[in-house]
N, C-alpha and C positions, 0 to 999 in steps of 0.2 A: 382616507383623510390625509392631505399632505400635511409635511412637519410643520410650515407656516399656520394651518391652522390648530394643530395640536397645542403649539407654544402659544398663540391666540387663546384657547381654552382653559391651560394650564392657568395663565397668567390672570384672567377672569376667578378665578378657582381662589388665586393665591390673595387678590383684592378684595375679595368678599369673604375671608376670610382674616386677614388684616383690618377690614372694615365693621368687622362682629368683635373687636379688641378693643377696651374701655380708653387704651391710652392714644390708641389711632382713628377711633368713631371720629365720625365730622366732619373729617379733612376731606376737601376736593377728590373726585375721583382721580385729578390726572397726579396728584399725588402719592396717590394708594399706589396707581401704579408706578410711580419712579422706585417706589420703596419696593413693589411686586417686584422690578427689574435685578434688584441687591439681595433678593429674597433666595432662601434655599432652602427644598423641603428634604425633612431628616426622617428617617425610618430607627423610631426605637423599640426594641424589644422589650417585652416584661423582663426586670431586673438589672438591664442593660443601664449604665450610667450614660447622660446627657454631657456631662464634666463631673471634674472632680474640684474639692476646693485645693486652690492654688494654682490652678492650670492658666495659663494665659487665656486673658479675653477674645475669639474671635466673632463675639457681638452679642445681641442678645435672642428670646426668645419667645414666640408665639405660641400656645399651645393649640391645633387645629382640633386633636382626636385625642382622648386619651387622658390621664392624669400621670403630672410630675409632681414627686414627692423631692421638697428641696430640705436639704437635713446636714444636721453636723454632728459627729462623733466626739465625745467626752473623750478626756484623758483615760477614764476607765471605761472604756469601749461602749458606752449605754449613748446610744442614735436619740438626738432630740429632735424633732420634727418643726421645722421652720413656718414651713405651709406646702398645702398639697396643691398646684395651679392643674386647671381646668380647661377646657376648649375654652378660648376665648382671652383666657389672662395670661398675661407676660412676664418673665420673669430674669432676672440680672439686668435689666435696664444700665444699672448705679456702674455696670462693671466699663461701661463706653467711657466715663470719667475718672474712676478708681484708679489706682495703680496696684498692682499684686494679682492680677487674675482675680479668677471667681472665688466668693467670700464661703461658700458653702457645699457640697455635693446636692446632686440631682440625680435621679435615677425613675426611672417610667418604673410604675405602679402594677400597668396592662400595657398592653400594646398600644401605643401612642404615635400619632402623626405631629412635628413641630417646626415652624418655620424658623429658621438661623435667620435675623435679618444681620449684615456684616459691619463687624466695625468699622472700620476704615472705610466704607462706602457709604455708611449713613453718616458716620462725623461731617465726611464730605458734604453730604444733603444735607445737613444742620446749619451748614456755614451760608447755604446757598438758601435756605430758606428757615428763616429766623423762630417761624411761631411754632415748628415744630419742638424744638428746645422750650419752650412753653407749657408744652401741651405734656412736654416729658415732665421737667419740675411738679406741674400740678399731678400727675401720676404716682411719683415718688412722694411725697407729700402724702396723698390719701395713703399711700401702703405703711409709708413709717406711724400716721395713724391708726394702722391695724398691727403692729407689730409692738405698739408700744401698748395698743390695751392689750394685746395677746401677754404679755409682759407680765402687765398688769394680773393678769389672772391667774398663772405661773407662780407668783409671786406672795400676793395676798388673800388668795380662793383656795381653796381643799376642793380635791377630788371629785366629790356628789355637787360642790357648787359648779363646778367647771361644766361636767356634765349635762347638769339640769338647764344654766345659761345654754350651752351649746343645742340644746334639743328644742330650747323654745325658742331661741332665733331661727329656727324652722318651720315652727307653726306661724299661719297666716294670722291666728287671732290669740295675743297669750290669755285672752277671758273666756276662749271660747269653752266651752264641757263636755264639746262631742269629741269622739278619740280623732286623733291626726296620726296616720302613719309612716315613717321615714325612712326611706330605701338608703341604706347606709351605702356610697359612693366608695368605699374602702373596706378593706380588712379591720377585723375591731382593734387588733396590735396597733395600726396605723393610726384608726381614730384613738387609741390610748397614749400613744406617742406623741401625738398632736396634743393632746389635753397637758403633755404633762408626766406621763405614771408610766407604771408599766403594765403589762396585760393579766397580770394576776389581781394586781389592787384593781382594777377597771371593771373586771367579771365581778369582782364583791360588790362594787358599787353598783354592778348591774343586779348583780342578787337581789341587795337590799331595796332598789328603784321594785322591784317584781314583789317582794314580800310585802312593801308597803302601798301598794297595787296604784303605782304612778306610771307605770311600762307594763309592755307586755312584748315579749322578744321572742321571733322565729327568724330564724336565721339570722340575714343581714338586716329585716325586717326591725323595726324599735318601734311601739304605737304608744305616743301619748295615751293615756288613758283619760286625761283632761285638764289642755293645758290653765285651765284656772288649777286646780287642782296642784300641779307643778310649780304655776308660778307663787302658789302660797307657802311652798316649800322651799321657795327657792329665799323669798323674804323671811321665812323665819329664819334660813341660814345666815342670811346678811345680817340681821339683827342681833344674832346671838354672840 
């Protein structure tokens, strides 16, 4: 295969992967690929950092393969978990505007494929084509939505509700009575950290979810036991 058609293949790979990205869906093909052209794909290793916070922005990020856990450390060294992005979702968008570099660390979960698209060559493409800065704003917008109930729950929820909310935004039907099972996408520390806690309080609440036969847990495994069932628990906690 000559290199002309290799970079032809590549370049097909990088737009249809750009084009599976909530905040790049839609746009023109010949677009995907102007941004495929600024695009660079990164090899991270499990445990390997993506950035660190403070490091200068050079752009932001696609996740193709893999999970990135974006996290900030306390003054007393305890990791709070921001959000964990996925094949598909993006992530520092905010940092092409910002000034200070990146607001947070990132570091791959597992072995992770992620596209750099670059600063300085997408500002450029912004200037040259206006609805992309559009398309960004409504992106940022949905995320500071998720970051503000994420807040929210941080904030005014305990533990078991955190929990229980997070399991039944997973099931298809929160009436439904039959068990749902959920292949946990992370380590339970991670999903503890993400909630909030840390992995000792997490395992009690997981205890207590098994004694009061709301879960049933094998390994990374977690089965609804029925989510009506959960979700009546999860109102009497709101209630109380």
């Amino acid at each position: 295969m000559s290199a002309l058609s290799r970079n032809a293949l590549r370049q097909a790979a990088v737009s249809s992967s750009l084009r599976a990205c909530q905040l790049l869906a839609g746009l023109p093909a010949e677009d995907l690929d102007r941004i495929a052209d600024i695009t660079v794909l990164k090899l991270v290793e499990k445990g390997d950092y993506l950035f660190r916070e403070g490091q200068p922005s050079v752009g932001f990020y696609v996740v193709q393969h893999g999970s990135i856990n974006v996290h900030r450390v306390s003054a007393g060294g305890r990791e709070q978990v921001i959000h964990v992005f996925r094949a598909g979702d993006s992530l520092a968008e905010a940092t092409l505007v910002m000034p200070g570099g990146y607001p947070a660390d990132a570091r791959a979960l597992e072995a992770s494929r992620v596209l750099l698209i670059q600063r300085n060559e997408f500002i450029a493409l912004l200037r040259r084509q206006p609805e992309l800065s559009l398309r960004l704003l409504a992106s940022m917008s949905q995320r500071l939505r998720t970051l503000v109930g994420q807040l929210e729950d941080l904030t005014l929820k305990d533990v078991e509700t955190r929990l229980a909310n997070w399991l039944l935004k997973r099931c298809p039907d929160r009436s439904a009575t039959a068990p749902v099972a959920i292949e946990l996408p992370m380590a339970k520390r991670v999903l503890a950290a993400e909630l909030g806690t840390v992995s000792e309080t997490f395992s009690r609440t997981l205890a207590r979810f098994r004694r009061e036969r709301l879960i049933q847990v094998k390994g990374r495994v977690l089965t609804v036991v029925s989510p009506a069932g959960l979700q009546r628990f999860l109102e009497q906690r709101i209630e109380a």
